[in-house]
N, C-alpha and C positions, 0 to 999 in steps of 0.2 A: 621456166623451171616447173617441174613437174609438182603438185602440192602433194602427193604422198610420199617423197623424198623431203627430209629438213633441212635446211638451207648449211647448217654444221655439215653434212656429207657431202655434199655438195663441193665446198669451200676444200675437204680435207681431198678429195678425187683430183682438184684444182690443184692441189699443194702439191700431192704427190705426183701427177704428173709433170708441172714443173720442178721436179728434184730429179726426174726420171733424166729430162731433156737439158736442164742444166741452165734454165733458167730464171729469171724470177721476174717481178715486175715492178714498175720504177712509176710514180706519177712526174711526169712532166708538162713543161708551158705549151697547148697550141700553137701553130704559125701558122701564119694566111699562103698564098701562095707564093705572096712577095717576102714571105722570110719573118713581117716582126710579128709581134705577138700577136695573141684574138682576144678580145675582152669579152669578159663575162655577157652573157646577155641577162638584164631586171628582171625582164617581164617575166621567165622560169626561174624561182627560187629554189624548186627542189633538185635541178642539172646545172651542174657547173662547167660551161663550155670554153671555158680559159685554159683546166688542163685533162687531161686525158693520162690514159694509165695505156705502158707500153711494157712490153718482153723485151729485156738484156741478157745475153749469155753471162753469166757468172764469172768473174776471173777467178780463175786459180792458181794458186802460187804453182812456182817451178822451180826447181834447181834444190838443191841442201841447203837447210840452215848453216853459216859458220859456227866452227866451234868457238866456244866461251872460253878464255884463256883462265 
């Protein structure tokens, strides 16, 4: 990150282009390659390697509301 941009512009360029593309981002669990989980590792206190932050398309509703009787 460049230090004459503020990490705010940064963060809102991030926002808006996931509004653009229709995504957002989800933190989820690690998995090894066998599938279960990863555990944190001690010895880095300031990386949390248990979950990781991913892109999900957004669901959007379809169809009409019913009408209210």
């Amino acid at each position: 990150m460049s230090r004459w941009l503020s990490k705010s512009y940064h963060d809102f360029v991030k926002s808006v282009g996931q509004i653009f593309r229709g995504v957002e981002e989800k933190t989820v669990r690690t998995r090894t390659t066998k599938g279960q989980y990863k555990a944190d590792d001690k010895s880095t206190p300031n990386i949390n390697e248990a979950y990781k932050t991913v892109e999900v398309k957004k669901k959007r509703k379809r169809g009409r509301s019913r009408k209210k009787r």
